[in-house]
mmCIF file as gemmi writes it, N, C-alpha and C atoms, coordinates in Angstrom:
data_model
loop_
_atom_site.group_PDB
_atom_site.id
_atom_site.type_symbol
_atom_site.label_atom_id
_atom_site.label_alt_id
_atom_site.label_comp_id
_atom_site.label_asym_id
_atom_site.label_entity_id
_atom_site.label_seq_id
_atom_site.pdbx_PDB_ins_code
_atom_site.Cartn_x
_atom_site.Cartn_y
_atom_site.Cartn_z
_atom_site.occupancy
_atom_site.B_iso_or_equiv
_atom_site.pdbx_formal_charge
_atom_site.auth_seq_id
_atom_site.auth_asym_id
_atom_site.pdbx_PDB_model_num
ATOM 1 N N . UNK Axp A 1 ? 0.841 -1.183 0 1 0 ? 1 A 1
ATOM 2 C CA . UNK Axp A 1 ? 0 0 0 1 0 ? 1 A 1
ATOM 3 C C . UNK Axp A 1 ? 0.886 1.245 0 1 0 ? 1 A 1
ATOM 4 N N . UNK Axp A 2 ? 0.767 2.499 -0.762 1 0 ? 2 A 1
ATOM 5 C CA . UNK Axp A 2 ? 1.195 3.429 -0.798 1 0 ? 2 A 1
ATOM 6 C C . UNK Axp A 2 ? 0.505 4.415 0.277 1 0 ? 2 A 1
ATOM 7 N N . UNK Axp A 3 ? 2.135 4.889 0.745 1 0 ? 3 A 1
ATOM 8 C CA . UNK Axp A 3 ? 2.062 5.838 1.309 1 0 ? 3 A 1
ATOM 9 C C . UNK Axp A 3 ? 0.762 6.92 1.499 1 0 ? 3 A 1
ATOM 10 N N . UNK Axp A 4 ? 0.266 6.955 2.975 1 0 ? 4 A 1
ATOM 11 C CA . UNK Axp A 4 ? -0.889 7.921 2.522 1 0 ? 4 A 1
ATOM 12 C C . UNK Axp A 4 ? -1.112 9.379 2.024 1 0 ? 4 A 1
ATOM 13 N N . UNK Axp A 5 ? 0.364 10.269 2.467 1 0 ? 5 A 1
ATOM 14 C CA . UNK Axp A 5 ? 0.915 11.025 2.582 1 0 ? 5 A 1
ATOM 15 C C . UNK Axp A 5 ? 0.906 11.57 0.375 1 0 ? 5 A 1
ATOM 16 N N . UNK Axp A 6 ? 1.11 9.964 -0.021 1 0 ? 6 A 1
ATOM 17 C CA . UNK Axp A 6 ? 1.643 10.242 -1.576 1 0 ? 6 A 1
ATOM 18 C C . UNK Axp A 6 ? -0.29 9.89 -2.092 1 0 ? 6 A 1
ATOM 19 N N . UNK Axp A 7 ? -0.553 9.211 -1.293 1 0 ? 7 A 1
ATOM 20 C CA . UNK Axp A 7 ? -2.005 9.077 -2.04 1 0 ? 7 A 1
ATOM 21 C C . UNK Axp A 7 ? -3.32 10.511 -1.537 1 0 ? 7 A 1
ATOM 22 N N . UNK Axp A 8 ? -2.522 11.371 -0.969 1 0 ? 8 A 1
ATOM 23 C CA . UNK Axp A 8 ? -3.906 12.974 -0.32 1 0 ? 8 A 1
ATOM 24 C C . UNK Axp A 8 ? -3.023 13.957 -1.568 1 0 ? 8 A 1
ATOM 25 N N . UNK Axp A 9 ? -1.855 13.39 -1.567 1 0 ? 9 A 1
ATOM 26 C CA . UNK Axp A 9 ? -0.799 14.21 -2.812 1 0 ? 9 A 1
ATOM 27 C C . UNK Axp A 9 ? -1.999 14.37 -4.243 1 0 ? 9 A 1
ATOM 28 N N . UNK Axp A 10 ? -1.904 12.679 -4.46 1 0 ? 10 A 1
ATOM 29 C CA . UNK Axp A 10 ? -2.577 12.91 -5.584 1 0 ? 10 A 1
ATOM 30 C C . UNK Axp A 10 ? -3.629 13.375 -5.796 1 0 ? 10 A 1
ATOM 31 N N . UNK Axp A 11 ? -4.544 12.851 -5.078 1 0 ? 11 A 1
ATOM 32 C CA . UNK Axp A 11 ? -5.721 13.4 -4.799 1 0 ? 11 A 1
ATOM 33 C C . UNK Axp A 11 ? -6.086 14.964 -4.508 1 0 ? 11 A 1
ATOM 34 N N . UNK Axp A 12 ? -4.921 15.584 -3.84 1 0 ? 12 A 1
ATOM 35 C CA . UNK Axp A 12 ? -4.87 17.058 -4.487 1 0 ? 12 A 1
ATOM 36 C C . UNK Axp A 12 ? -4.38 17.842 -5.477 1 0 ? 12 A 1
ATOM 37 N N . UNK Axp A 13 ? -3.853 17.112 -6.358 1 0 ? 13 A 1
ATOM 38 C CA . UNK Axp A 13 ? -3.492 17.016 -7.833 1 0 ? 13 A 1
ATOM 39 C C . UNK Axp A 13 ? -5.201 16.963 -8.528 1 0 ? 13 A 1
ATOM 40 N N . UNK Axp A 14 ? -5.218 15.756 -8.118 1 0 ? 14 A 1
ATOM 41 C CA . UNK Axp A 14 ? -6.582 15.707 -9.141 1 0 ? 14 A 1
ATOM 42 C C . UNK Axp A 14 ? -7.946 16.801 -9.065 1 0 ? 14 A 1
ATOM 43 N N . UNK Axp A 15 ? -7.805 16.989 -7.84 1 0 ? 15 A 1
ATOM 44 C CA . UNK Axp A 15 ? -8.594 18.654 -7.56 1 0 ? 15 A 1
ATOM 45 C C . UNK Axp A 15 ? -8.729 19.965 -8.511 1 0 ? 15 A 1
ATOM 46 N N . UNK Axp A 16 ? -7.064 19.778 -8.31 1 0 ? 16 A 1
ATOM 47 C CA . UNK Axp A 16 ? -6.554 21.033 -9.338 1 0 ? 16 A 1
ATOM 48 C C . UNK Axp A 16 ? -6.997 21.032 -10.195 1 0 ? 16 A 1
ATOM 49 N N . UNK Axp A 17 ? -6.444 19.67 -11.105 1 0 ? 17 A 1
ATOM 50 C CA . UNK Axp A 17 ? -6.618 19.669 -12.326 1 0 ? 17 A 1
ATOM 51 C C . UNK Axp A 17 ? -7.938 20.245 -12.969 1 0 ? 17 A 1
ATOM 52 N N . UNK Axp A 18 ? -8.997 19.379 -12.222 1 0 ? 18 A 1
ATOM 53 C CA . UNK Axp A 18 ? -10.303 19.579 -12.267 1 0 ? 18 A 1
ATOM 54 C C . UNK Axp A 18 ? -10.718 21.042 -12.168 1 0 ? 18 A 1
ATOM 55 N N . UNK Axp A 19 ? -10.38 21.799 -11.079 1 0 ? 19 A 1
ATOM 56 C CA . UNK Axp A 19 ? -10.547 22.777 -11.048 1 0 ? 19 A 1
ATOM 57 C C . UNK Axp A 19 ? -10.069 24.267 -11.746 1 0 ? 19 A 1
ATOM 58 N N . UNK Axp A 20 ? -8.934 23.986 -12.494 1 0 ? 20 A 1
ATOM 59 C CA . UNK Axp A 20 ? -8.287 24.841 -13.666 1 0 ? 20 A 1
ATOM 60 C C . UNK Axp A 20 ? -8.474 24.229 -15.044 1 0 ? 20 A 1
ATOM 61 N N . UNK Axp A 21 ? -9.155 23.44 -15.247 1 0 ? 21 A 1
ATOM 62 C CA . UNK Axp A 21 ? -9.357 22.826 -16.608 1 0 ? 21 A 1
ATOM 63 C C . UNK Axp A 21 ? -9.852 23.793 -17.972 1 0 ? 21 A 1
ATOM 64 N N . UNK Axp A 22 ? -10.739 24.334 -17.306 1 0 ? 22 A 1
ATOM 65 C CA . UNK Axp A 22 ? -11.439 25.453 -18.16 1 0 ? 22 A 1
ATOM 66 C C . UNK Axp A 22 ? -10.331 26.62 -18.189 1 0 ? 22 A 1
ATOM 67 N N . UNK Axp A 23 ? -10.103 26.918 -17.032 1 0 ? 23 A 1
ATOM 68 C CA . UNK Axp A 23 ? -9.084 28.926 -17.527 1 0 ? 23 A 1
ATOM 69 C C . UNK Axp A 23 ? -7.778 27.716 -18.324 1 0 ? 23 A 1
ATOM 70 N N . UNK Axp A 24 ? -7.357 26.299 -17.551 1 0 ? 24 A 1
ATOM 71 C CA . UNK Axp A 24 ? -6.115 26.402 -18.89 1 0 ? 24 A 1
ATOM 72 C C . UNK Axp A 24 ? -6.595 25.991 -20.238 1 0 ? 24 A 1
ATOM 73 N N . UNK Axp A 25 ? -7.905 25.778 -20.288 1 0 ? 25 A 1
ATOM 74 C CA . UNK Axp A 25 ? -7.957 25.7 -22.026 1 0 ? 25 A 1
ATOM 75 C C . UNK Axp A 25 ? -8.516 27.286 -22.708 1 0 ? 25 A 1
ATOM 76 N N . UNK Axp A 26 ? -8.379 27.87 -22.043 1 0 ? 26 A 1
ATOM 77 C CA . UNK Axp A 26 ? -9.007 29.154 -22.535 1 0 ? 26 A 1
ATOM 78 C C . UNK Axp A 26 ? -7.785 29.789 -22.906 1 0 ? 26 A 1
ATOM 79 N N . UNK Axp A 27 ? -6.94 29.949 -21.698 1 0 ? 27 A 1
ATOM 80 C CA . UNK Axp A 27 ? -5.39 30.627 -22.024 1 0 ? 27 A 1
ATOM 81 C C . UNK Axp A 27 ? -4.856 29.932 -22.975 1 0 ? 27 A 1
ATOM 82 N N . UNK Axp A 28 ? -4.904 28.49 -23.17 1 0 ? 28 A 1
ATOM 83 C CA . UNK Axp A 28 ? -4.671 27.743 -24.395 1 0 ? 28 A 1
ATOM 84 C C . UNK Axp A 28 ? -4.626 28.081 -25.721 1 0 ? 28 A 1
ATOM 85 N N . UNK Axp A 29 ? -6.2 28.395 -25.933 1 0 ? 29 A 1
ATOM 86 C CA . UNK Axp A 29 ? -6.711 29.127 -26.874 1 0 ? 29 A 1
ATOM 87 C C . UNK Axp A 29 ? -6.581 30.044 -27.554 1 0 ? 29 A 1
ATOM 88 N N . UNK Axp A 30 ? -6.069 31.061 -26.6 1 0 ? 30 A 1
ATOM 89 C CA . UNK Axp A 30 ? -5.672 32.619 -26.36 1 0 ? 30 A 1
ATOM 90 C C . UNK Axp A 30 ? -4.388 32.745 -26.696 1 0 ? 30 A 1
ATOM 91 N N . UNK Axp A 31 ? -3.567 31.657 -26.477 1 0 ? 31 A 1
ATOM 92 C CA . UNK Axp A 31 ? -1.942 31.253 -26.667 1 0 ? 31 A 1
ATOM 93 C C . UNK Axp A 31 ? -1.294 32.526 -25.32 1 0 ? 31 A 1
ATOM 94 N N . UNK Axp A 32 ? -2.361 32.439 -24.434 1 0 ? 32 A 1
ATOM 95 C CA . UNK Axp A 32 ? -1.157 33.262 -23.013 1 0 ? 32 A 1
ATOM 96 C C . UNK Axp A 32 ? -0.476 32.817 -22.263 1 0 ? 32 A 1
ATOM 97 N N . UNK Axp A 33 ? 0.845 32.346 -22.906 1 0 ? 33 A 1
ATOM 98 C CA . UNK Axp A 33 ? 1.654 31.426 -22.304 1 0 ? 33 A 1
ATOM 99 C C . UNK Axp A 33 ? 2.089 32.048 -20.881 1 0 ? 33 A 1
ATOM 100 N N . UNK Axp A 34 ? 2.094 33.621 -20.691 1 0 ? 34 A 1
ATOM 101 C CA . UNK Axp A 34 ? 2.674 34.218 -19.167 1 0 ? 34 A 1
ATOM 102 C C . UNK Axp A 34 ? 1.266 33.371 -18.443 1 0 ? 34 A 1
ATOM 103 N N . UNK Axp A 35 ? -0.057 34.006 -18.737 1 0 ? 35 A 1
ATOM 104 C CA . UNK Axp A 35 ? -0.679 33.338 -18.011 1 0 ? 35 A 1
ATOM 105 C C . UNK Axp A 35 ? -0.65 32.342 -17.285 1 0 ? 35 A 1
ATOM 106 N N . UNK Axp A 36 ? -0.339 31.529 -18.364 1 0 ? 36 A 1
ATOM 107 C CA . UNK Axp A 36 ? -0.425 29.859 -18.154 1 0 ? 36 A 1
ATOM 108 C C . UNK Axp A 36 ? 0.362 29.583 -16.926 1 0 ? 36 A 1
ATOM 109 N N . UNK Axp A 37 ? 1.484 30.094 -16.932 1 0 ? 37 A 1
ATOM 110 C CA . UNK Axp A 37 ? 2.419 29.987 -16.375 1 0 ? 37 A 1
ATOM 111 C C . UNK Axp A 37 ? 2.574 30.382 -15.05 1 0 ? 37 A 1
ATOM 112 N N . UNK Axp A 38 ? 1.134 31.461 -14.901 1 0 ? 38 A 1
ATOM 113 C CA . UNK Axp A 38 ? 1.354 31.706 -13.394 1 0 ? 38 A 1
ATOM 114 C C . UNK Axp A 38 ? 0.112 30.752 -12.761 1 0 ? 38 A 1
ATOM 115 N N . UNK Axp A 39 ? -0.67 29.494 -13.542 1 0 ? 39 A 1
ATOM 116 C CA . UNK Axp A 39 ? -1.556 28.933 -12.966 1 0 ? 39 A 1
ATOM 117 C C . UNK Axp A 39 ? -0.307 27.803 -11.887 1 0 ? 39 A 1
ATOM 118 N N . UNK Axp A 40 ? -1.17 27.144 -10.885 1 0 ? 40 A 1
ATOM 119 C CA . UNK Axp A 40 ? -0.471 25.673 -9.867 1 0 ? 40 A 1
ATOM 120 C C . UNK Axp A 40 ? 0.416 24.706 -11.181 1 0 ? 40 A 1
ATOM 121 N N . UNK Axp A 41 ? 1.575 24.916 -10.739 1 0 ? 41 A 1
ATOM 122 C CA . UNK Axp A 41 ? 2.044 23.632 -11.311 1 0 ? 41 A 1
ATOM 123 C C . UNK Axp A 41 ? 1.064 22.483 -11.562 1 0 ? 41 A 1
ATOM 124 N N . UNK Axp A 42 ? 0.344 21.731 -10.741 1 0 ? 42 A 1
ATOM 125 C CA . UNK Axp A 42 ? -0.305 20.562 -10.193 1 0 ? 42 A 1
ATOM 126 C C . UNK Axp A 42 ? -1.268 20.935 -10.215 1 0 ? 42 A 1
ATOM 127 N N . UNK Axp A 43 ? -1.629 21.727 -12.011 1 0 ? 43 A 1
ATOM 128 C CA . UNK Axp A 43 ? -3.131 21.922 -12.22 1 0 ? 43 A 1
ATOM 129 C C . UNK Axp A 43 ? -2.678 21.714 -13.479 1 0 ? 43 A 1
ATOM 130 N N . UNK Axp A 44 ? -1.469 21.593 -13.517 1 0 ? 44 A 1
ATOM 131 C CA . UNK Axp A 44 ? -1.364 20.496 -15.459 1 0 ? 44 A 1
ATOM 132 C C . UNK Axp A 44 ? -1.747 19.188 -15.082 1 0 ? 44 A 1
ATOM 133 N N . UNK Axp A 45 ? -2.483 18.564 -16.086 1 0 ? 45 A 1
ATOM 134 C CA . UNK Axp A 45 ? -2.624 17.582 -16.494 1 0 ? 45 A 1
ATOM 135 C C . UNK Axp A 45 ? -1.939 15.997 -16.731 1 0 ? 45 A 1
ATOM 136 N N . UNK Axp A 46 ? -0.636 16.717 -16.91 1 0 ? 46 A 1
ATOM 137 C CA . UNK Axp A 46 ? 0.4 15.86 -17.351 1 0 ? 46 A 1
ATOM 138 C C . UNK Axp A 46 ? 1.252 15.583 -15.778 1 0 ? 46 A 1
ATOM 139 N N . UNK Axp A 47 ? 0.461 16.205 -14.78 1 0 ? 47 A 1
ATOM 140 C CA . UNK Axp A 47 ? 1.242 15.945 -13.609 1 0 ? 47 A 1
ATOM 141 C C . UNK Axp A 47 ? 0.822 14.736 -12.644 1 0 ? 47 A 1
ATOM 142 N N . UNK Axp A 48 ? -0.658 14.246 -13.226 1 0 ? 48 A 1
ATOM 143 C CA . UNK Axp A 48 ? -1.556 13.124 -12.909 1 0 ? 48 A 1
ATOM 144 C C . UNK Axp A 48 ? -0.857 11.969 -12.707 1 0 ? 48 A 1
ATOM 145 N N . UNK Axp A 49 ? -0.855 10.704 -12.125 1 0 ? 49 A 1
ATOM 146 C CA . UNK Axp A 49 ? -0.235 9.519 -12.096 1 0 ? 49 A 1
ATOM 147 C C . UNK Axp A 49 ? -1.166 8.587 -11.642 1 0 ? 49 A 1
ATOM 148 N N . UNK Axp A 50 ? -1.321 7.917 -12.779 1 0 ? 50 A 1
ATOM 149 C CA . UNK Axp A 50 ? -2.353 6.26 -12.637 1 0 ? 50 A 1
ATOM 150 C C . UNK Axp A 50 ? -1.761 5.318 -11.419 1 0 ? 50 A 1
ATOM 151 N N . UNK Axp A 51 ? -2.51 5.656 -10.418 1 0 ? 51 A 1
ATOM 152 C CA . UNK Axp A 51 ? -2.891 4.755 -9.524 1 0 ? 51 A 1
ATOM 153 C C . UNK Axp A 51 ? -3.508 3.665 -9.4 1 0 ? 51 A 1
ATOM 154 N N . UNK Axp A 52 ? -2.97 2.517 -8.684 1 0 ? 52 A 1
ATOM 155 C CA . UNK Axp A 52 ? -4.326 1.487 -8.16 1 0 ? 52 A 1
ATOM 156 C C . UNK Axp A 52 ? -5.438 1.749 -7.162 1 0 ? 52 A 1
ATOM 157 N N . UNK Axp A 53 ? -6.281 1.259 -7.845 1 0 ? 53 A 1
ATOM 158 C CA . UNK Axp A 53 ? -7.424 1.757 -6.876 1 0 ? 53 A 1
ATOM 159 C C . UNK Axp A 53 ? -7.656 0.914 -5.713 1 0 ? 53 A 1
ATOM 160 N N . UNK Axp A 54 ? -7.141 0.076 -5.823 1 0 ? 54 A 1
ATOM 161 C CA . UNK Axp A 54 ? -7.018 -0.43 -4.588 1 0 ? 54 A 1
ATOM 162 C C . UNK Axp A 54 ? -5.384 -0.561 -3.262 1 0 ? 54 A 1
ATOM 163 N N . UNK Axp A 55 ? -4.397 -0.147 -4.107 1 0 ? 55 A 1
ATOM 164 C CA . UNK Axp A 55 ? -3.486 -0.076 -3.216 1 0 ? 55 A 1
ATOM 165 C C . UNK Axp A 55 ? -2.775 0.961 -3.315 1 0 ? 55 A 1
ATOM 166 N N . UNK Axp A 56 ? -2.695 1.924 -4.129 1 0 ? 56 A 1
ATOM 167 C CA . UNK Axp A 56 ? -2.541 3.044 -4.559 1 0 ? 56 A 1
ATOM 168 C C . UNK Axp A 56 ? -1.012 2.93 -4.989 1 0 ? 56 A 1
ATOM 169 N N . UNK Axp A 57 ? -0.853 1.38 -5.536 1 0 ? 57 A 1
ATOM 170 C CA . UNK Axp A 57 ? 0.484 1.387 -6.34 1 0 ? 57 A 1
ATOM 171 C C . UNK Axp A 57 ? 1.239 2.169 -7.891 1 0 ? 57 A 1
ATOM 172 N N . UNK Axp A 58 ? 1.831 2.717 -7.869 1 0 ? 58 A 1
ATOM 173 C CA . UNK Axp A 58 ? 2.062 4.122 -8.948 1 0 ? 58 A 1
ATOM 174 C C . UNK Axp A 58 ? 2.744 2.81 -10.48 1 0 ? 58 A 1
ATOM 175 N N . UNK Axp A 59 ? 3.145 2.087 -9.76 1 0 ? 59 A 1
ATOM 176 C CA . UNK Axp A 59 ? 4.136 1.167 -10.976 1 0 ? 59 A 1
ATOM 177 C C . UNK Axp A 59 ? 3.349 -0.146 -11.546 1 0 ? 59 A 1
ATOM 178 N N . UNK Axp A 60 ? 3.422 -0.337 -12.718 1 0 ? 60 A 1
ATOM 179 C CA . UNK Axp A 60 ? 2.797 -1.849 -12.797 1 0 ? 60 A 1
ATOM 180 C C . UNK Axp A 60 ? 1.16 -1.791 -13.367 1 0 ? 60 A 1
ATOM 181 N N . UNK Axp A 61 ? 0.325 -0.716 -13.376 1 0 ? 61 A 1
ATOM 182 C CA . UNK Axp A 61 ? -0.367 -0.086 -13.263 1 0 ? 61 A 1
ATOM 183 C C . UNK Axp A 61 ? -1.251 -0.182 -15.12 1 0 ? 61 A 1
ATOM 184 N N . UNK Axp A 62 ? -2.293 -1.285 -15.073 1 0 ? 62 A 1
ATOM 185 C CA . UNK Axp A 62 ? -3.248 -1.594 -15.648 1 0 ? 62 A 1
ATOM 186 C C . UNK Axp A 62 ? -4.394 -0.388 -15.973 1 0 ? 62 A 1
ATOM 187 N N . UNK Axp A 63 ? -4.49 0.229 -17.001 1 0 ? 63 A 1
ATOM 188 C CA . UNK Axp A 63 ? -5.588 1.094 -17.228 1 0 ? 63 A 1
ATOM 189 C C . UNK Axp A 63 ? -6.701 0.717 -17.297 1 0 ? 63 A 1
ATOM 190 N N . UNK Axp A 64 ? -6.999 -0.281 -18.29 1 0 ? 64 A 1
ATOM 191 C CA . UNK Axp A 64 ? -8.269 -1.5 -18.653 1 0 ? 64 A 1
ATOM 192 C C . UNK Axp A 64 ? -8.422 -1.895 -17.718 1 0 ? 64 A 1
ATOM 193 N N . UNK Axp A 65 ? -7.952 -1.918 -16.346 1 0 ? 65 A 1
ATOM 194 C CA . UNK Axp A 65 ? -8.563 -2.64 -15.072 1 0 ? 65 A 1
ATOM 195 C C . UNK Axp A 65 ? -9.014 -0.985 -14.314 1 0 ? 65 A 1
ATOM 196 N N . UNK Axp A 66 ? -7.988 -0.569 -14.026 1 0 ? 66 A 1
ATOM 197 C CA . UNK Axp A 66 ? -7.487 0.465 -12.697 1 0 ? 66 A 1
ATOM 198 C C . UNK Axp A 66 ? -6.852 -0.559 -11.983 1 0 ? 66 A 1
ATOM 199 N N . UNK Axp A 67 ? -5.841 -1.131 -11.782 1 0 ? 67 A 1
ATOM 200 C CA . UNK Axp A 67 ? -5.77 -1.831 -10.716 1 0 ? 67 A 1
ATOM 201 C C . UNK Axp A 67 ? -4.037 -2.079 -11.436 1 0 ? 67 A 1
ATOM 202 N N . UNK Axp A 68 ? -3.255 -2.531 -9.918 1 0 ? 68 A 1
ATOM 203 C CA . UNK Axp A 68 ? -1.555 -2.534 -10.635 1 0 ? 68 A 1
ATOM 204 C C . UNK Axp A 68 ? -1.785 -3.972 -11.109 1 0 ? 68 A 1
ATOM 205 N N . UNK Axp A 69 ? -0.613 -4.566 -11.383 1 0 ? 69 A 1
ATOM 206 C CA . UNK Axp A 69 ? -0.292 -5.971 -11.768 1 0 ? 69 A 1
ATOM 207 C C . UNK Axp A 69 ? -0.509 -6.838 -10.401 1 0 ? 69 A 1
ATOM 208 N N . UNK Axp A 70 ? -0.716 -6.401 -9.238 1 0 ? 70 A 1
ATOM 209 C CA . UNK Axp A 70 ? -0.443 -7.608 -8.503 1 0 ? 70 A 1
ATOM 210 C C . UNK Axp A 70 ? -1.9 -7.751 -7.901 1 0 ? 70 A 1
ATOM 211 N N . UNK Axp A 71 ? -2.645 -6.586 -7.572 1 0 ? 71 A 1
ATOM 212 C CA . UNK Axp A 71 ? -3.89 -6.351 -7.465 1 0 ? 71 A 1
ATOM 213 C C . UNK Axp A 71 ? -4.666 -6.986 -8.635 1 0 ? 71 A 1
ATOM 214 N N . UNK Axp A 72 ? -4.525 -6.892 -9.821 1 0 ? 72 A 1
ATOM 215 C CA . UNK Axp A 72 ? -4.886 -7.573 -10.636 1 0 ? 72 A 1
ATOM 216 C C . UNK Axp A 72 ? -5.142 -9.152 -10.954 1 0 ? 72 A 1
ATOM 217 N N . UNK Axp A 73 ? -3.893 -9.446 -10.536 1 0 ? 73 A 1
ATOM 218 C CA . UNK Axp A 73 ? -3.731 -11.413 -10.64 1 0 ? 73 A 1
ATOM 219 C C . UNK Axp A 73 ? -3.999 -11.883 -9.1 1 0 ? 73 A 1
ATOM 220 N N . UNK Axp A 74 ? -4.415 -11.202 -8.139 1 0 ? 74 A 1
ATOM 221 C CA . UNK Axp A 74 ? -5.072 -11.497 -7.165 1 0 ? 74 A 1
ATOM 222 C C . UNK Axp A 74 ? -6.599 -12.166 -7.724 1 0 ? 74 A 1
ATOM 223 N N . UNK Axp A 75 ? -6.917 -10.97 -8.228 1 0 ? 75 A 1
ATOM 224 C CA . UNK Axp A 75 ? -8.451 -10.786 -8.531 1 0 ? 75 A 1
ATOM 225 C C . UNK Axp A 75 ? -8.868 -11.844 -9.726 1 0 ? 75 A 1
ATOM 226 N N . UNK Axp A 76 ? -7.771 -11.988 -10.431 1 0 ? 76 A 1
ATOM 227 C CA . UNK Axp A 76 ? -8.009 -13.052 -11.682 1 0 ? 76 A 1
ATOM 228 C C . UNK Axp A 76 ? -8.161 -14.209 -11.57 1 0 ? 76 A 1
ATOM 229 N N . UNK Axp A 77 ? -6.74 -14.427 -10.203 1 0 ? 77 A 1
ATOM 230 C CA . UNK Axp A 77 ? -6.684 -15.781 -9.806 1 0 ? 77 A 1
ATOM 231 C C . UNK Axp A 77 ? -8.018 -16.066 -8.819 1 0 ? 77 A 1
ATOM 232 N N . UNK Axp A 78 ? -8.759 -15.693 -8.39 1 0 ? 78 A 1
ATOM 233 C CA . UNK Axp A 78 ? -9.966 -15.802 -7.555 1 0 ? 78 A 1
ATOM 234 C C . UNK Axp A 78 ? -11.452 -15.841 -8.715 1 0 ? 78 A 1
ATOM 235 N N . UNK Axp A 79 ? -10.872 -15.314 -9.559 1 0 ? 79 A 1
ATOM 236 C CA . UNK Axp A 79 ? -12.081 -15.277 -10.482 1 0 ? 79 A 1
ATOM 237 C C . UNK Axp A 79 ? -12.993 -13.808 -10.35 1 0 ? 79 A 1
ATOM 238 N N . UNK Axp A 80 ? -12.735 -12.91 -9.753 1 0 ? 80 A 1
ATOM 239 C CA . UNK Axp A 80 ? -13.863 -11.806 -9.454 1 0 ? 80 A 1
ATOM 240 C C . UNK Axp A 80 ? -13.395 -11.058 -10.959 1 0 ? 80 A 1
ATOM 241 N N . UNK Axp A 81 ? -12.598 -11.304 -11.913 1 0 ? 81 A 1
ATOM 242 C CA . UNK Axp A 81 ? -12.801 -10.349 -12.666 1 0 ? 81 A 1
ATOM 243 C C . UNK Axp A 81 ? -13.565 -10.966 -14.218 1 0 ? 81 A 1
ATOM 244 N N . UNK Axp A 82 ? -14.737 -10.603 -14.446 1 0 ? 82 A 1
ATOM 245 C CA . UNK Axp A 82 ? -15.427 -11.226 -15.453 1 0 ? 82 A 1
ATOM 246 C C . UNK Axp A 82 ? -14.617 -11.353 -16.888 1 0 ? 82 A 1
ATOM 247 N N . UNK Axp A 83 ? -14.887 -11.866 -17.608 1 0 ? 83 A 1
ATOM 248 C CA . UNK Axp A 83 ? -13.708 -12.551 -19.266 1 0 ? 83 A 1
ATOM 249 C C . UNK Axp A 83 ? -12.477 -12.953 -18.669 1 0 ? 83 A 1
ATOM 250 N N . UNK Axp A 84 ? -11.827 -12.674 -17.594 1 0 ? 84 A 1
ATOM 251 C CA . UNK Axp A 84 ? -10.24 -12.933 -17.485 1 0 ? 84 A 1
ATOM 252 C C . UNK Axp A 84 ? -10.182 -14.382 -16.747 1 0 ? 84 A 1
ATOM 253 N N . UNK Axp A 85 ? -9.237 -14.953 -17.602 1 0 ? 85 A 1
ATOM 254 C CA . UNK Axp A 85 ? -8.907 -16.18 -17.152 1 0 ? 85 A 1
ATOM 255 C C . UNK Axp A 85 ? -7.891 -16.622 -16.968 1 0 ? 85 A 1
ATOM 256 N N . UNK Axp A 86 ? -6.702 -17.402 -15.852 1 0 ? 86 A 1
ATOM 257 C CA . UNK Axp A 86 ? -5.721 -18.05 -16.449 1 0 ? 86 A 1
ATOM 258 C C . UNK Axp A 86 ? -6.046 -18.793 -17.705 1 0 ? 86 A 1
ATOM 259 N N . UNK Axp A 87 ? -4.421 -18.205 -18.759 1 0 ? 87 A 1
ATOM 260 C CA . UNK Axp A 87 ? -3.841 -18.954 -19.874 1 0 ? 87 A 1
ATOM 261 C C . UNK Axp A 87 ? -3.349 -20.522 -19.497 1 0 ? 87 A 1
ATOM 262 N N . UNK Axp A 88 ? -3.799 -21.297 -20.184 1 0 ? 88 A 1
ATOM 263 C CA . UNK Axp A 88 ? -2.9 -22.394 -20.671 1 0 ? 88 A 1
ATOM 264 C C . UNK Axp A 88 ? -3.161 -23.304 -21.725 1 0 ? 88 A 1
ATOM 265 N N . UNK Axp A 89 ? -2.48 -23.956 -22.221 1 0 ? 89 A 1
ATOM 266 C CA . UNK Axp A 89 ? -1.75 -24.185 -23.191 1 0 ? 89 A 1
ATOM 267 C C . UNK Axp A 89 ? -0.759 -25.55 -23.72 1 0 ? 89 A 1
């Protein structure tokens, strides 16, 4: 489990983002790069990091699920995730 400290991080990242979305596509628009520039760092977009939703692991990290690699083959190997199956062969 990640740090909680790194998981209120993100989560106030994702605030931002949300919350400057509109003025940075407007300044976008406008091409006011000073602007831009005086918005939160950590109201770009590109500052986001795919988490697991269940352990809030940053690496390894499945989009088509939300979930990392190990959270994942937990869930596979138990069967809770519908179409996914162990391969064999």
């Amino acid at each position: 489990m990640a740090k909680k400290s790194v998981l209120a991080r993100d989560a106030k990242r994702a605030k931002l983002i949300t919350k400057y979305a509109v003025k940075r596509a407007e300044l976008k628009a406008t091409g006011d790069w000073e602007g831009l520039a005086k918005l939160p760092r950590n109201s770009s977009p590109v500052r986001a990091k795919n988490r697991c939703a269940e352990t809030g692991r940053g690496r390894g990290y499945m989009r088509q699920f939300g979930l990392s690699r190990i959270a994942f083959r937990e869930h596979a190997a138990k069967g809770e995730i519908p179409g996914v199956s162990k391969s064999s062969w």
